[in-house]
One Martini backbone bead per residue (centre of mass of N, CA, C, O) as a GRO file, in nm:
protein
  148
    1UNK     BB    1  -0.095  -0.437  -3.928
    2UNK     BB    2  -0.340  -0.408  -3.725
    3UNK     BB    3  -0.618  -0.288  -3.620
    4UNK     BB    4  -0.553  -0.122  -3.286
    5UNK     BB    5  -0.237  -0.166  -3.325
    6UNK     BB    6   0.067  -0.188  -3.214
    7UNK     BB    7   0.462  -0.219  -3.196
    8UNK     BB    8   0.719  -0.293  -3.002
    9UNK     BB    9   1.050  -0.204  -2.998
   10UNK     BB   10   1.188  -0.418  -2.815
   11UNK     BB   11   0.999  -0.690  -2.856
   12UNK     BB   12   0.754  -0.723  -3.078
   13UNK     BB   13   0.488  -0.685  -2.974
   14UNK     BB   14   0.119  -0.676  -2.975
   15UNK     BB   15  -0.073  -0.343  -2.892
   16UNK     BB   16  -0.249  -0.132  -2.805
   17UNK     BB   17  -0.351   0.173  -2.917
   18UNK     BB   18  -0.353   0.260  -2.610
   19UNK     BB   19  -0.113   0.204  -2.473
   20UNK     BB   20   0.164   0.291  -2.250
   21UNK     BB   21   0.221  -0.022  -2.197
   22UNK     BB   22   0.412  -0.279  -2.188
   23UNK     BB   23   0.505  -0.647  -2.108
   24UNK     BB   24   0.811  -0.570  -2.093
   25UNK     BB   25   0.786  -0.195  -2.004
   26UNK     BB   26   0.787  -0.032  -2.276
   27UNK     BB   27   0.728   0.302  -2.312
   28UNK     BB   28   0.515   0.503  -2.418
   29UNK     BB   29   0.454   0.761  -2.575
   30UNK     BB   30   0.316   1.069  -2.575
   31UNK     BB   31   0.094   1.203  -2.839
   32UNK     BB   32   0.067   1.525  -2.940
   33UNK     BB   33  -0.160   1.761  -3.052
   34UNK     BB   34  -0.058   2.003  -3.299
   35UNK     BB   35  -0.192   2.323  -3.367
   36UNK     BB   36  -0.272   2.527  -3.475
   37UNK     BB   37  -0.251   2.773  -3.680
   38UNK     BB   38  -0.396   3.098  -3.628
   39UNK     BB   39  -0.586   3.296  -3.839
   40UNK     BB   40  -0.819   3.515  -3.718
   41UNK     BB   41  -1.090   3.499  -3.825
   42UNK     BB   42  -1.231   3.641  -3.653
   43UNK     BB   43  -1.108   3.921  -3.595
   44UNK     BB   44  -1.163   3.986  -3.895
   45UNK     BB   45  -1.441   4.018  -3.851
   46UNK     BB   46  -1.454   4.219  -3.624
   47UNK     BB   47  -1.302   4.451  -3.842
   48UNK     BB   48  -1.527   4.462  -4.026
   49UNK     BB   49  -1.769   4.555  -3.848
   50UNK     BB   50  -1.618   4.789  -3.756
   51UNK     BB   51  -1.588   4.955  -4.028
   52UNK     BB   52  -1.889   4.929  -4.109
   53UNK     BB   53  -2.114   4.960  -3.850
   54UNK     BB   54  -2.287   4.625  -3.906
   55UNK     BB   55  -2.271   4.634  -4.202
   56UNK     BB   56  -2.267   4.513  -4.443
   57UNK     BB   57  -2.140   4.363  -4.725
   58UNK     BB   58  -2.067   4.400  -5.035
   59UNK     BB   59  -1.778   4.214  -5.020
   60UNK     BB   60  -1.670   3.975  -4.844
   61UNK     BB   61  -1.421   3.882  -4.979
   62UNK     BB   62  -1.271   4.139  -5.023
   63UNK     BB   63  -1.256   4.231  -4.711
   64UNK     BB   64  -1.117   3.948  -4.622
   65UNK     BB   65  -0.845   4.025  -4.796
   66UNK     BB   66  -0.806   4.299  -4.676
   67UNK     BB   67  -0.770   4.201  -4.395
   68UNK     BB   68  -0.514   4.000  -4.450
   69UNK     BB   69  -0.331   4.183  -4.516
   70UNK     BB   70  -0.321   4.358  -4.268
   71UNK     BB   71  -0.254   4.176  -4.071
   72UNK     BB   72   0.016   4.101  -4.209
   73UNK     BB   73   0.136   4.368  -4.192
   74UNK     BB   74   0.091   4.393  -3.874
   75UNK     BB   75   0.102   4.098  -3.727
   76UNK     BB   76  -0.096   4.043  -3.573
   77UNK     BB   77  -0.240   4.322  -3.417
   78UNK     BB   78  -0.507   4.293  -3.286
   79UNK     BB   79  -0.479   4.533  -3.050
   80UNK     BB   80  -0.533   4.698  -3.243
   81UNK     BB   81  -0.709   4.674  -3.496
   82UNK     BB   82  -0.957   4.653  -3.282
   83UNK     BB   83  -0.906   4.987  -3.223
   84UNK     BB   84  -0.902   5.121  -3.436
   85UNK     BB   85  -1.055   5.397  -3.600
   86UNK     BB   86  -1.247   5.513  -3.837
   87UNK     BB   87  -1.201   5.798  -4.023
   88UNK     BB   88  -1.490   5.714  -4.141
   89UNK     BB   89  -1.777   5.637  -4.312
   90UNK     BB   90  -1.856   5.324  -4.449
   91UNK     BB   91  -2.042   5.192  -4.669
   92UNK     BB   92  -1.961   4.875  -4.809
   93UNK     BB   93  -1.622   4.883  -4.749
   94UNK     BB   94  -1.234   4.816  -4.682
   95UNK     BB   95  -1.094   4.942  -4.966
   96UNK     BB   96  -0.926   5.148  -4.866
   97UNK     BB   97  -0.686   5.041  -4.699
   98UNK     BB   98  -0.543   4.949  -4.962
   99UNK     BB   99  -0.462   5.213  -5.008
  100UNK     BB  100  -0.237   5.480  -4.932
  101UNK     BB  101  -0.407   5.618  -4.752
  102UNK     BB  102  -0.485   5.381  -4.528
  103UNK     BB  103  -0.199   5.330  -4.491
  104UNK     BB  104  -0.105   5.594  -4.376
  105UNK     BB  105  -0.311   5.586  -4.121
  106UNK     BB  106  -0.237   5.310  -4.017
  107UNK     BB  107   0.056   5.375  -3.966
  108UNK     BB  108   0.006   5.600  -3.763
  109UNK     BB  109  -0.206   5.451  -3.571
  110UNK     BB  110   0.041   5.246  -3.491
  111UNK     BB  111   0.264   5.450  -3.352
  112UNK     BB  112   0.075   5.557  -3.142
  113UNK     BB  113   0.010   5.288  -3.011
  114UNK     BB  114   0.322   5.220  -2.949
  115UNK     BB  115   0.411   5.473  -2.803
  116UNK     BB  116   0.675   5.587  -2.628
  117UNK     BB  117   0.812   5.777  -2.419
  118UNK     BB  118   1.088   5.927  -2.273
  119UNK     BB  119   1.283   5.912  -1.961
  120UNK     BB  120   1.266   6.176  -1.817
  121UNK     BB  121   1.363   6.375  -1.588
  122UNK     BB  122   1.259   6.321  -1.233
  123UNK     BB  123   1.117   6.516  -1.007
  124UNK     BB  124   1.271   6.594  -0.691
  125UNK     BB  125   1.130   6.660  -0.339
  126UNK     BB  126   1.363   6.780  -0.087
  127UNK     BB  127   1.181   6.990   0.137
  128UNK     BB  128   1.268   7.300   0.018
  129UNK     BB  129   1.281   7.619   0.095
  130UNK     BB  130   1.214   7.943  -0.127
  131UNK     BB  131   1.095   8.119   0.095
  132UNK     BB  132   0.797   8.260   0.151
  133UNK     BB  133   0.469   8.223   0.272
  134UNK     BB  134   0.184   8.277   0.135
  135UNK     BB  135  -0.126   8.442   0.292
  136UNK     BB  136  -0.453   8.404   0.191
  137UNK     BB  137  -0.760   8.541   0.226
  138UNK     BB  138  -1.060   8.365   0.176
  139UNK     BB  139  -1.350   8.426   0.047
  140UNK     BB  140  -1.664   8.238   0.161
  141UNK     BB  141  -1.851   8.458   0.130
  142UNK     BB  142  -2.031   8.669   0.037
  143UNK     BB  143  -2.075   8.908   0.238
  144UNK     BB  144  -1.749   8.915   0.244
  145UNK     BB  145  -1.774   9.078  -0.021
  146UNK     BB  146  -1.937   9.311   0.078
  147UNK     BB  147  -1.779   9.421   0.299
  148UNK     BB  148  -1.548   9.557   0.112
   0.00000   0.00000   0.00000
């Protein structure tokens, strides 16, 4: 087949290989590029600055393997892990994170990220009074305070 020609499987005559239609009414379908599947690589360099607070990193590829690991862990939960804070200070590494400590900090900050309460009983108020109403009469003025 020649190059920048297609083939038309109704007919076999060759078209361009940009036709949407042959000459015999044949419509070609429209082949869409599909979309890589996202790495998430900007994300984990955003985790990795702000765990950091901006400093350089000692080891950028061990750091950028232990944010791989994380974001595998957490399922790609962008919004939590850019939101989660560094329990402490680091000096130029996130491989706290990779230890038992960093693991169950972050599956804490986890869970309380995405705790929901249930659904308590919730007061209605019926517009019904118990009682009577106590008026106090509220002192405005200094004056008004040493007057008594």
């Amino acid at each position: 087949m020649p190059r920048g020609k297609k083939e038309c499987p109704k007919c076999s005559a060759l078209c361009s290989s940009r036709a949407l239609e042959c000459e015999c009414g044949f419509l070609f379908k429209n082949q869409k590029k599909t979309q890589k599947k996202s790495t998430y690589f900007k994300e984990r360099q955003q985790f990795i600055r702000k765990m950091l607070n901006d400093q350089p990193s000692s080891n950028y590829k061990l750091d950028m393997i232990a944010a791989t690991k994380l974001f595998k862990r957490f399922k790609n939960d962008v919004d939590f892990l850019l939101k989660v804070k560094a329990p402490f200070k680091f000096d130029c590494s996130i491989k706290y994170f990779l230890s038992k400590e960093g693991l169950d900090y972050l599956d804490k900050k986890h869970k309380e990220f995405h705790y929901k309460p249930k659904n308590s009983e919730k007061m209605v108020d019926q517009k019904i009074k118990s009682g009577e109403d106590i008026l106090i009469e509220k002192r405005k003025t200094l004056r008004d305070f040493l007057d008594e």
